[in-house]
C-alpha positions in Angstrom: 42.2 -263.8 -54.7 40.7 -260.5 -54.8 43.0 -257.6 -55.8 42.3 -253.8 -55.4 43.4 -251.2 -58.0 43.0 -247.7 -58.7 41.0 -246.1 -61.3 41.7 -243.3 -63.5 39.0 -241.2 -61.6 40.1 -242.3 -58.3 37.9 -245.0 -57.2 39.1 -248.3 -56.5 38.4 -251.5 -58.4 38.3 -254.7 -57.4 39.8 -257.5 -59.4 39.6 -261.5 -59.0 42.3 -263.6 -59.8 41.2 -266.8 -62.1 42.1 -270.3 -60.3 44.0 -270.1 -64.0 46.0 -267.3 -63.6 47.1 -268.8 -60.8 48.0 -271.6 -62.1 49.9 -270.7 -64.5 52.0 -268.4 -62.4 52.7 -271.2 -60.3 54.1 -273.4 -63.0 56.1 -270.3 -64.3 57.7 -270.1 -61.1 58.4 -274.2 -60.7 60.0 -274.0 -64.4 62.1 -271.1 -63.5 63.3 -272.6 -60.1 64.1 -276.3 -62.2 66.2 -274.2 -65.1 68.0 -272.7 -62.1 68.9 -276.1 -61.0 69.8 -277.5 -64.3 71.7 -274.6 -64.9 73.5 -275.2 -61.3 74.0 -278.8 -62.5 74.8 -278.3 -65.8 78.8 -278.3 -65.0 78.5 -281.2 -63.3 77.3 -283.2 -66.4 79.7 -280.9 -69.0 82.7 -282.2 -67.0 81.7 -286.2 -66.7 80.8 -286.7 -70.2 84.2 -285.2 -70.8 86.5 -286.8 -68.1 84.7 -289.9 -66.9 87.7 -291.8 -68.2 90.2 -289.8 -66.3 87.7 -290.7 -63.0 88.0 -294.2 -64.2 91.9 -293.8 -64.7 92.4 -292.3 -61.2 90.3 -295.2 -59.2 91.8 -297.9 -61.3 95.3 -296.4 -59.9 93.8 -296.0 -56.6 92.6 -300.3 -57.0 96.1 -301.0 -57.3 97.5 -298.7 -54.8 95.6 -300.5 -52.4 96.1 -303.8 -53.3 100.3 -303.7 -54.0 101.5 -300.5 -52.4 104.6 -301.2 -51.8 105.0 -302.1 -55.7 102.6 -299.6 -57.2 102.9 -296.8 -55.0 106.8 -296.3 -55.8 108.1 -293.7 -58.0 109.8 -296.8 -60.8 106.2 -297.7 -61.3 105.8 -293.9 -62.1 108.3 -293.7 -64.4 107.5 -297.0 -66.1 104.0 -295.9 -66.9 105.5 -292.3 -67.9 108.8 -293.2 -69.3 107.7 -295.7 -71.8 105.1 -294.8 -74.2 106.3 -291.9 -76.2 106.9 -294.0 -79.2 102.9 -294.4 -78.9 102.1 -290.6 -78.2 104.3 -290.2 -81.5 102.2 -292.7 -84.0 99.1 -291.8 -82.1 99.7 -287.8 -83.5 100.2 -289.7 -87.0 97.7 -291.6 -87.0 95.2 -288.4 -86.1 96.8 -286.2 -88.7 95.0 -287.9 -91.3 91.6 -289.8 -89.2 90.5 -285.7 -88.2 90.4 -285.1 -91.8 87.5 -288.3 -92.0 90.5 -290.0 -93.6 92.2 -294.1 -92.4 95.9 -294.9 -92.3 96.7 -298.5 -90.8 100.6 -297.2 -91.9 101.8 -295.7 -89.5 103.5 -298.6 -88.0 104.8 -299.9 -90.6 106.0 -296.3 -92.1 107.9 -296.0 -88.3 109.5 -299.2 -89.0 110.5 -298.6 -91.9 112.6 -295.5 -90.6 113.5 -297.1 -87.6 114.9 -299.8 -89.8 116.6 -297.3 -92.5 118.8 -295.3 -89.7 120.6 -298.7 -87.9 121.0 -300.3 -91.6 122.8 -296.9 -92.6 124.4 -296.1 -89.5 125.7 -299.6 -88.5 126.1 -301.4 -92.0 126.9 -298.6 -93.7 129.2 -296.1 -91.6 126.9 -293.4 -92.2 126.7 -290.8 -89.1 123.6 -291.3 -86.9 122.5 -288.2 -87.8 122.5 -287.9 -91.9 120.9 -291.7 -91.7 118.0 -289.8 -89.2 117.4 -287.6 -92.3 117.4 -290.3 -94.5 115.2 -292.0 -92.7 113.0 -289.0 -91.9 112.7 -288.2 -96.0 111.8 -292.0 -96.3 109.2 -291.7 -93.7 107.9 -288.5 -95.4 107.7 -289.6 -98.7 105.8 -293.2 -98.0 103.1 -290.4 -96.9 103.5 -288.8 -100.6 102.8 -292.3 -101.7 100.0 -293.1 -99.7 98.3 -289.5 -101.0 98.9 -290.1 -104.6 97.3 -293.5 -104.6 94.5 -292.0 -102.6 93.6 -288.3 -103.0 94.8 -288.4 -106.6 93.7 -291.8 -108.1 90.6 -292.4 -105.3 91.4 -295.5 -104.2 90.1 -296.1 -101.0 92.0 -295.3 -97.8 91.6 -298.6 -96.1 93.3 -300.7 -99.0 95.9 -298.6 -99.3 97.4 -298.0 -96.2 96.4 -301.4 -95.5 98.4 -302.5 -98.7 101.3 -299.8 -98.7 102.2 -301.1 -95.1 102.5 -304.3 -96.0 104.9 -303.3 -98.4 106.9 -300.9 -96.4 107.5 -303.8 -93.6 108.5 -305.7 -96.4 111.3 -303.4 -97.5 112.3 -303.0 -94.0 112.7 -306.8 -93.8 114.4 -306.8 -97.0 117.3 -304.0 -95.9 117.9 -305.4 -92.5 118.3 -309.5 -93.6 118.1 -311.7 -91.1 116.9 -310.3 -87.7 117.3 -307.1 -85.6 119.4 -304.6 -86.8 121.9 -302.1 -84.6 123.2 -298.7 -84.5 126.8 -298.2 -83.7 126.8 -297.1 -79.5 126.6 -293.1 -79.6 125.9 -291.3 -76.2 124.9 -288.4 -77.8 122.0 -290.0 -79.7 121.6 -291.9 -77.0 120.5 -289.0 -74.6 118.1 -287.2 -77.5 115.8 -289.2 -75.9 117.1 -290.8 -72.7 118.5 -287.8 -71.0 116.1 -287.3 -67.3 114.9 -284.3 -66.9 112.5 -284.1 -64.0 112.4 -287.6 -63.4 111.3 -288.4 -66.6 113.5 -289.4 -70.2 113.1 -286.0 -72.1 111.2 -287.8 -75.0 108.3 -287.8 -72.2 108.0 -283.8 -72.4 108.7 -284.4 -76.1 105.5 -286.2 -76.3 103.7 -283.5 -74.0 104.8 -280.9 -76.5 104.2 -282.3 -79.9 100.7 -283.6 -78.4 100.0 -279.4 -77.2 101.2 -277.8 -80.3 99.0 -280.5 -81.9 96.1 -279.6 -80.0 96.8 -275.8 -80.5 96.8 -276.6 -84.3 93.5 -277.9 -84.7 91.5 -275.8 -82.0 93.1 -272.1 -82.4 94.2 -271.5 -86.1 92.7 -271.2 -89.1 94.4 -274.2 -90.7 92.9 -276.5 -87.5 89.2 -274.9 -88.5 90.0 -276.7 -91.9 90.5 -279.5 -91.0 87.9 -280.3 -88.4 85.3 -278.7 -91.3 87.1 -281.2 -93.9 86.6 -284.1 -91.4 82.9 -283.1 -90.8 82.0 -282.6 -94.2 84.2 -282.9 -97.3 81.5 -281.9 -100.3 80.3 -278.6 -97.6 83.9 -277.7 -96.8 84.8 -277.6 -100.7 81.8 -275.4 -101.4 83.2 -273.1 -98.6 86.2 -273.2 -100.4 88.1 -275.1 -98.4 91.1 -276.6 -101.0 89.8 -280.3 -99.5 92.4 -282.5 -101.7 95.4 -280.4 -100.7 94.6 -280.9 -96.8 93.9 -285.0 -97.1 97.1 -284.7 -99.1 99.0 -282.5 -96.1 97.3 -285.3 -93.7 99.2 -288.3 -95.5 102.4 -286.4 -95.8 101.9 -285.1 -92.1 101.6 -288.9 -90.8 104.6 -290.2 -92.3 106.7 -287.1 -91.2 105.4 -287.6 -87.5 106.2 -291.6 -87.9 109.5 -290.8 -89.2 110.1 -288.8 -85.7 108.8 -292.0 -83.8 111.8 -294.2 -85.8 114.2 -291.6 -84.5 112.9 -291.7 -81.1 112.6 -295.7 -81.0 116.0 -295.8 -82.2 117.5 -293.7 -80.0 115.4 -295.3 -76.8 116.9 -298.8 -77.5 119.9 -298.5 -79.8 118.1 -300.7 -82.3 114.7 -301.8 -84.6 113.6 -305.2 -85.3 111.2 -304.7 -88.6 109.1 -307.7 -87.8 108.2 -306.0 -84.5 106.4 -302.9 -86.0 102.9 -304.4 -86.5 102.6 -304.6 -82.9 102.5 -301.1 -82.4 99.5 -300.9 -84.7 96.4 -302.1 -82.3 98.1 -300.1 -79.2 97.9 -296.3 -81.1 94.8 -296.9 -82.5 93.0 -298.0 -78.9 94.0 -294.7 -77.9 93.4 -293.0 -80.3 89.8 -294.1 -80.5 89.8 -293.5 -76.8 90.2 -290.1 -77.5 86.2 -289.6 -78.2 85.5 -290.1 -75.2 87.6 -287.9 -72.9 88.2 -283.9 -73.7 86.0 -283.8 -76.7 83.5 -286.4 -76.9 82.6 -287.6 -80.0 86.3 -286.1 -81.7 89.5 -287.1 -82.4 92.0 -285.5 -79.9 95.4 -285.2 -79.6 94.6 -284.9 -75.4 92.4 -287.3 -75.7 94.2 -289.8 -77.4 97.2 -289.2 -74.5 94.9 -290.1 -71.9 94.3 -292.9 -73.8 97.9 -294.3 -74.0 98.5 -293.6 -70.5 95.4 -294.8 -69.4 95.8 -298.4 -71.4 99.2 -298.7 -69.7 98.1 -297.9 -66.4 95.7 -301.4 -66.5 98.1 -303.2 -68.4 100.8 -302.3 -65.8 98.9 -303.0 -62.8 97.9 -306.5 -64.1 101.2 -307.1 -64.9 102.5 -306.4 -61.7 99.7 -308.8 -60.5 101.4 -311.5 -62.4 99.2 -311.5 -65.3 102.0 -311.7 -68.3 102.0 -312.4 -71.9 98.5 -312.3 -73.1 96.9 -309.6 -70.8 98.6 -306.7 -73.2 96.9 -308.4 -76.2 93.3 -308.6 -74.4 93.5 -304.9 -73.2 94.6 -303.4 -76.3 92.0 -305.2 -78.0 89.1 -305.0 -75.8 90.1 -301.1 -75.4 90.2 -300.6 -79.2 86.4 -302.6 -79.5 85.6 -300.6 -76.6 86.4 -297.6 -77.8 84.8 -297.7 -80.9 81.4 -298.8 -79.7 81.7 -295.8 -77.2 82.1 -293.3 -79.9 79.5 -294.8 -82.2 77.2 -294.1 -78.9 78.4 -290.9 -78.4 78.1 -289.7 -82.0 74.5 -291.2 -82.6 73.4 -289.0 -79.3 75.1 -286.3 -80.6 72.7 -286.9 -84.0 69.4 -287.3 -81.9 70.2 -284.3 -79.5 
């Protein structure tokens, strides 16, 4: 390519372009024109690797929708879905208070059932009004979290035995102060509609839920406090040299679980006038499914309170659907369990790409 230039006296030049040169300005031009389009594209892969299991949520729904409308499609199927898993969106907040902090509670179960047991044994057995025997059981609650921190921010044991141990133990109490059986609270309306009350066409504990799960999210992404304890969770030994008091927030986490699973007695207890302690174990698989479920949705790779709300909903969706299908009984184990293995191998997958990114 022959280009013409002036010269400082006037007369022009002539310069040849290298095969090189224009090489090279060709491949400038195809890198710039492919950033473009990742850039263009980039959104597109930002919001799947966020809410690929919302798209899976909303065809699943869509499956059943068109297989059983007239069962699926109506607003009771809605509400069943909606209505019924606040008890969940309760232990799941537990159960994150202490895993963002890099720290295991297995519980938070039992800690709810033990509450849930405390406030019928008090209020029914007892004569105590429904709503000192709700602080009882809420101080109960709160201090099997003081327990659980002693034994492991203070003496070091590992987290895993201890929970794993101290529920055991709080089921056994529970068993212990309600006998034989289920155990009752004397009828009370008002109690009653603390959680059953419809607002929107929804029991009030739903936007309960939705509100304990926002100011949870608000906690950990927009104060200073929620800064500590993502850093705690990433790095304990970095976070103390920054520090960070590290022992007083796994300590807060502990007490901060059994406080939240105190609430979800109060709310199961006022949902269905009643607690069976042998019962509480069952809750365990179906909070931590979603709560592992919550690395993959929102904040991949993280522990979210969003996240893990999806996650509950999400698990109840299939389970309802197949349900209504006629597939009882054992389905509820399988898709618990499969979405708790699932979930786990997910955000092992997600945090080892993380690593080698």
């Amino acid at each position: 390519m022959k280009i013409e230039t002036p010269s400082p006296q006037g007369i022009e030049e002539t310069q040849y372009a290298t095969p090189a040169a224009d090489a090279a300005g060709a491949t400038t031009a195809l890198l710039t024109e492919a950033r473009k389009s990742a850039d263009r594209w980039a959104w597109a892969r930002a919001l799947s690797s966020r809410y690929a299991l919302v798209l899976v949520w909303a065809v699943m729904a869509i499956a059943y929708l068109v297989i059983m409308p007239d069962k699926f499609g109506h607003m009771t199927s809605v509400q069943a879905i909606f209505g019924s898993q606040q008890l969940l969106v309760f232990l799941a907040m537990a159960a994150l208070s202490t895993l963002i902090v890099g720290e295991f509670d297995l519980s938070v179960a039992s800690v709810m059932g033990l509450g849930a047991t405390i406030i019928p044994v008090l209020d029914g057995t007892h004569g105590v009004k429904i709503w000192l025997a709700c602080l009882v059981a809420l101080a109960a609650c709160t201090l099997c979290g003081v327990v659980n921190a002693f034994f492991i921010v203070k003496l070091n044991v590992p987290s895993l035995v201890v929970t794993l141990g101290s529920g055991t133990l709080f089921i056994g109490i529970a068993k212990l102060l309600a006998g034989a059986g289920a155990v009752s609270i004397i009828p009370n309306n008002a109690f009653r509609d603390l959680t059953q009350l419809v607002v929107l066409g929804m029991p009030i504990s739903f936007w309960y839920g939705l509100v304990l799960c926002g100011a949870f999210a608000y906690v950990c992404a927009c104060t200073p406090l929620g800064r500590h304890l993502m850093f705690v969770g990433a790095n304990r030994e970095v976070a103390r040299l920054a520090g960070i008091r590290v022992n007083r927030i796994r300590s807060g986490s502990y007490v901060t679980a059994g406080f939240l699973a105190g609430l979800a007695a109060i709310v199961v207890v006022s949902s269905v006038g009643g607690f069976d302690p042998t019962s509480a174990a069952t809750y365990l698989l179906p909070t931590l499914a979603a709560v592992f479920l919550s690395t993959a949705v929102v904040q991949p790779g993280q522990f979210n309170a969003i996240g893990a709300v999806i996650g509950i909903y999400f698990l109840e969706t299939g389970i309802f659907g197949l349900q209504l299908l006629g597939l009882t009984g054992w389905i509820q184990d399988v898709f618990y369990g499969g979405g708790l293995v699932f979930a786990v191998a997910l955000a092992t997958i997600v945090r080892q790409h993380s690593k080698s990114a």
